[in-house]
C-alpha positions as CSV (number, residue, x, y, z in Angstrom):
1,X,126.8,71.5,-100.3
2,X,123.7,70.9,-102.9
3,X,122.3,74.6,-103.2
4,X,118.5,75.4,-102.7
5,X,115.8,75.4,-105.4
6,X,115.2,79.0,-106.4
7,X,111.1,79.8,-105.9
8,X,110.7,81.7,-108.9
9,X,107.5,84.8,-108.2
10,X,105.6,85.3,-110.8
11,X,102.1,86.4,-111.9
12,X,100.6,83.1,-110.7
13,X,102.1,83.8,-106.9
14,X,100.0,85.2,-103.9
15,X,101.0,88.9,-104.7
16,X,100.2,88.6,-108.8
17,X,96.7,86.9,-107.9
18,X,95.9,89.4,-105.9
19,X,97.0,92.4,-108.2
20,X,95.0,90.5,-111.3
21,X,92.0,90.2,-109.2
22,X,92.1,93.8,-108.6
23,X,93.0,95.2,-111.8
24,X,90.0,93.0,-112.7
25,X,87.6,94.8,-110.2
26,X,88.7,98.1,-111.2
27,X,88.4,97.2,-115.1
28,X,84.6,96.0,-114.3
29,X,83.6,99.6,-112.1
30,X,85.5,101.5,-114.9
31,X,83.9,100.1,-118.1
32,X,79.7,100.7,-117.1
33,X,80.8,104.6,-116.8
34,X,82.2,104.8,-120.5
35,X,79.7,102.1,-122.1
36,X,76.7,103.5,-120.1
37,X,75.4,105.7,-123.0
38,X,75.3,102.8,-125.1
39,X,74.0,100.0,-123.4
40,X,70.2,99.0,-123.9
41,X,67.8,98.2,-121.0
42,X,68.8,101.2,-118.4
43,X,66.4,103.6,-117.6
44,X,67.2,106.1,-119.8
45,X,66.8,103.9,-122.8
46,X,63.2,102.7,-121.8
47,X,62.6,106.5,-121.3
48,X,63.5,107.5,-124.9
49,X,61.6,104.6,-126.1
50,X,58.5,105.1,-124.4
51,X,58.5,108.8,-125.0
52,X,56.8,110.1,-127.8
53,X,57.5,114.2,-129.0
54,X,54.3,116.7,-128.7
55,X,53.9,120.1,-129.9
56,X,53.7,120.9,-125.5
57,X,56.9,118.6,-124.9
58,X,58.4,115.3,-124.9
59,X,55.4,112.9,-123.6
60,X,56.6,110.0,-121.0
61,X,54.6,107.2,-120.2
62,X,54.7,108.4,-116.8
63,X,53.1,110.9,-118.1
64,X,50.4,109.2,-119.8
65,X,49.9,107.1,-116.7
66,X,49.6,110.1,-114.5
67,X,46.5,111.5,-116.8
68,X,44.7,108.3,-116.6
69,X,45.0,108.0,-113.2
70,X,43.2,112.0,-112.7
71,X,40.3,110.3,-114.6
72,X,39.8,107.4,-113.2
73,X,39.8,109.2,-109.5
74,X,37.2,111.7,-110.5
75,X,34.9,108.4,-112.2
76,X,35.1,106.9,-108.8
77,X,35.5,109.9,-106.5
78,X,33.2,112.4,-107.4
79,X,30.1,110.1,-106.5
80,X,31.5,109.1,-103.5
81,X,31.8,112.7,-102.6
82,X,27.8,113.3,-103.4
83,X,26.9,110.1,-101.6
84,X,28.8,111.7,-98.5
85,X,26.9,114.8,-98.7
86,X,23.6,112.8,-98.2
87,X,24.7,109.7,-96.2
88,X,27.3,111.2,-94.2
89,X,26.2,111.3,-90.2
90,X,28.3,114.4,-89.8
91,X,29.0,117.8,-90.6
92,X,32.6,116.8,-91.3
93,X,32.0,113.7,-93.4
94,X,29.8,116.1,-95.7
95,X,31.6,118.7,-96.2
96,X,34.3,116.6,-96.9
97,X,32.0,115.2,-100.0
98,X,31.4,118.6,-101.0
99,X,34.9,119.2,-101.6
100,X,35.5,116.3,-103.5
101,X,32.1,117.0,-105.4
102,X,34.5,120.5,-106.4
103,X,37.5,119.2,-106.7
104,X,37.1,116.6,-108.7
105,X,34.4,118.1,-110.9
106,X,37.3,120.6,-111.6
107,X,40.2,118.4,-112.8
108,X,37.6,116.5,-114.6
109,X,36.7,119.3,-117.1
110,X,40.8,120.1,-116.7
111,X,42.4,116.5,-117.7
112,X,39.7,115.8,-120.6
113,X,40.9,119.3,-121.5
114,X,45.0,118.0,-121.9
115,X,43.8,114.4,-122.6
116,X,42.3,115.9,-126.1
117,X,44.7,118.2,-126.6
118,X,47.6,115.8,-126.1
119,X,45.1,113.0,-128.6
120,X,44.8,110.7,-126.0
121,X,41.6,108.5,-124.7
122,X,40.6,108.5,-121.6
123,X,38.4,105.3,-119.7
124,X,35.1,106.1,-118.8
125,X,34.3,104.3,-116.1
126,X,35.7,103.2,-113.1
127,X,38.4,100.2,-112.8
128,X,37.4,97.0,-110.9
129,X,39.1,98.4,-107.4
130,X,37.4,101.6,-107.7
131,X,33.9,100.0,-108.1
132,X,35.0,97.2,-105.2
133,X,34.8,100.6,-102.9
134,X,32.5,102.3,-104.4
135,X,30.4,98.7,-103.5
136,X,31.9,99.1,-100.0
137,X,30.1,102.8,-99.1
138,X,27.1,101.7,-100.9
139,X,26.2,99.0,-98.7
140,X,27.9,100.8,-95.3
141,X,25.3,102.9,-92.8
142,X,26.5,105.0,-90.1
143,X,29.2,105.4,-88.5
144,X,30.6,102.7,-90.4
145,X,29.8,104.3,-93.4
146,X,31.7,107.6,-92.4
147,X,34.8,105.5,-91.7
148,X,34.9,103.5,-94.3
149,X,34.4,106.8,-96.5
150,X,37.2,108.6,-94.4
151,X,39.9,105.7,-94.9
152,X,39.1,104.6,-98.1
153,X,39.3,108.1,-99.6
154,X,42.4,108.9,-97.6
155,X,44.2,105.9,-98.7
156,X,43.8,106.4,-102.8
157,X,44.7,110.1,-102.5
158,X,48.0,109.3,-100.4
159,X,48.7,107.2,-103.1
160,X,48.2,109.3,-106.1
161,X,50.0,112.4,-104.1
162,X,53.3,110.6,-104.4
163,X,52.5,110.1,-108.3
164,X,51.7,113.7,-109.2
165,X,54.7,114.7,-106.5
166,X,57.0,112.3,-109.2
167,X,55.0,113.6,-112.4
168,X,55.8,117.4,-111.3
169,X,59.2,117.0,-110.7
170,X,60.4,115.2,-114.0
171,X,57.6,116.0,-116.9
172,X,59.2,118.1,-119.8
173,X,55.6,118.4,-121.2
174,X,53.6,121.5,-120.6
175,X,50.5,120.5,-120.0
176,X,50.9,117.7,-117.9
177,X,53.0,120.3,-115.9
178,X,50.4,121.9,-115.5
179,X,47.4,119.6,-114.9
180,X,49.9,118.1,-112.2
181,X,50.3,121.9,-110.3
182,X,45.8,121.7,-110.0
183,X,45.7,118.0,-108.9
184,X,48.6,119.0,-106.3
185,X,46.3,121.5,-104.9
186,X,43.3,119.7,-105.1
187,X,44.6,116.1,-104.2
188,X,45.9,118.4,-100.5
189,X,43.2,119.4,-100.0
190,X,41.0,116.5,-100.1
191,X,43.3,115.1,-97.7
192,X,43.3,117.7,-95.4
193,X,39.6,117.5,-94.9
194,X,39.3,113.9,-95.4
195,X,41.5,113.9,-92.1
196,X,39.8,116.8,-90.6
197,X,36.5,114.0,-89.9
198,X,38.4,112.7,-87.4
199,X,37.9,109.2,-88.7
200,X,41.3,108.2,-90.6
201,X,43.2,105.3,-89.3
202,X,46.6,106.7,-89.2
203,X,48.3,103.6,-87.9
204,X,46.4,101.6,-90.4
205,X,47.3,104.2,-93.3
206,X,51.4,103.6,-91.9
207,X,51.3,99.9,-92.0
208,X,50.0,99.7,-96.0
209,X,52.5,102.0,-96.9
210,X,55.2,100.2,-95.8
211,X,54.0,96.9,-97.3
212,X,52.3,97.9,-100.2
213,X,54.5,97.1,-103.6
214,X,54.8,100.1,-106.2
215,X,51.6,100.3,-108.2
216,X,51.7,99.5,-111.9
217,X,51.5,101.7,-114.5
218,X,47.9,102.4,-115.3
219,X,48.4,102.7,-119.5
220,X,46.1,105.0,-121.1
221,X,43.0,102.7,-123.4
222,X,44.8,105.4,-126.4
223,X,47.8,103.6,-128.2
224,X,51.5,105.3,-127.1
225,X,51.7,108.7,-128.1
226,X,49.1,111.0,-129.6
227,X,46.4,110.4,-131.6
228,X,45.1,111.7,-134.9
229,X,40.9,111.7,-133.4
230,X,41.3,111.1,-129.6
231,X,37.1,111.5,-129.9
232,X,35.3,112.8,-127.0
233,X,36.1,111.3,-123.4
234,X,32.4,111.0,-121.9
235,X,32.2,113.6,-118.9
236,X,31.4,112.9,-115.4
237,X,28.3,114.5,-114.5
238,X,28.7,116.6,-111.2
239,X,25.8,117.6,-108.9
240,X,24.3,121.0,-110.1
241,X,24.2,122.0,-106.7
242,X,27.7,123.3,-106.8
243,X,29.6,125.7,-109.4
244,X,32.9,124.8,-111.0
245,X,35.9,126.2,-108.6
246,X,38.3,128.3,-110.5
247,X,41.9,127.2,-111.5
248,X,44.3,127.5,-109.0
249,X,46.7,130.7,-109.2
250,X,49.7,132.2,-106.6
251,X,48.2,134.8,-104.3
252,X,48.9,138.3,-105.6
253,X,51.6,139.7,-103.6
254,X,51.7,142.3,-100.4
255,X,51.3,146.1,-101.1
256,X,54.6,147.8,-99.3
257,X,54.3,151.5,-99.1
């Protein structure tokens, strides 16, 4: 009686594949955990390397970003506001332009204020979008005019709100800390009252948010970093109709007794 071949199980069998392939698997989710810290290209490596140090903190390019983009609103912004307060056809639509007349002559004076101390330059005129609407409510009468100033206006500070929401929650510099707690306040408030005209699309304001792309970085004019003679940012030039609104401060608190 001629005996049967032995099937010899191995490595190579159904079983050891399997337990090789999984060993494998494991190997792979195990080794990013212990090489993470020294592996280039991940987030905190781009982070160190675009941070420079400052006597108020570590400087980010975030950062950086997020003070060139307080300028550039109040180049555009401000004289959109004072062309509301003359061509807007209602009470709501100017006063609307009279708080971003205020608002924006405000964190003007306060981000040239960081932007020297930090040795950074600052642009000095709007960017090419910013003039494209600033073309838009120049040529706009009416009614039209009030919408278009309602929904453009609404649209850039919903933007920049989620930037200085980012900005305040992860700067380790001072001063930006700072500057971001003012434009907070300010950049709420020009919403609130941008919406109170009863002119902002909502629905339209919904659908570019959920297919706009993230914006790109808007990099300071100013090399990385500090420098040695930032010079002297040229100021925007408000309407002396209306005084400079004090910082913004926490309310005192109750008197018990």
């Amino acid at each position: 009686m001629r005996s049967r071949p032995v099937r010899r199980r191995g490595i190579l069998s159904g079983t050891g594949i399997l337990i090789t392939m999984l060993a494998g698997t494991l190997a792979a989710l195990v080794f990013p955990v212990w090489s993470y810290a020294d592996r280039s290209g991940t987030g905190l490596d781009t982070l160190n390397a675009q941070t420079v140090p400052t006597s108020y903190g570590p400087l980010s390019a975030l950062d950086r970003d997020f003070v060139t983009r307080v300028r550039l609103a109040g180049l555009w912004e401000l004289p959109a506001g004072q062309q509301a307060e003359e061509k807007g056809t209602t009470q709501a639509v100017r006063t609307a332009g009279e708080h971003l007349v205020q608002g924006h002559t405000f964190l003007d004076a306060r981000v040239r204020d960081v932007a020297g101390r930090l040795g950074l330059a600052l642009p000095d005129q709007p960017n090419a979008q910013q003039q494209q609407w600033l073309a838009t409510l120049n040529t706009a009468q009416g009614e039209e005019y009030d919408r278009d100033f309602a929904n453009l206006l609404r649209q850039a500070h919903g933007k920049v709100f989620t930037v200085v929401a980012q900005v305040r929650a992860t700067t380790r510099n001072s001063l930006v800390r700072a500057l971001a707690d003012d434009a907070n306040a300010t950049v709420l408030d020009h919403i609130k009252v941008l919406e109170a005209t009863g002119f902002v699309d909502f629905d339209a304001l919904a659908r570019d948010a959920a297919t706009a792309s993230p914006p790109p970085l808007t990099y300071s004019p100013a090399p990385p970093g500090p420098t040695t003679d930032p010079g002297t940012p040229v100021p925007v030039t408000p309407s002396a109709t209306y005084p400079l609104p004090p910082a913004t401060s926490s309310p005192p608190p109750p008197v018990t007794g």
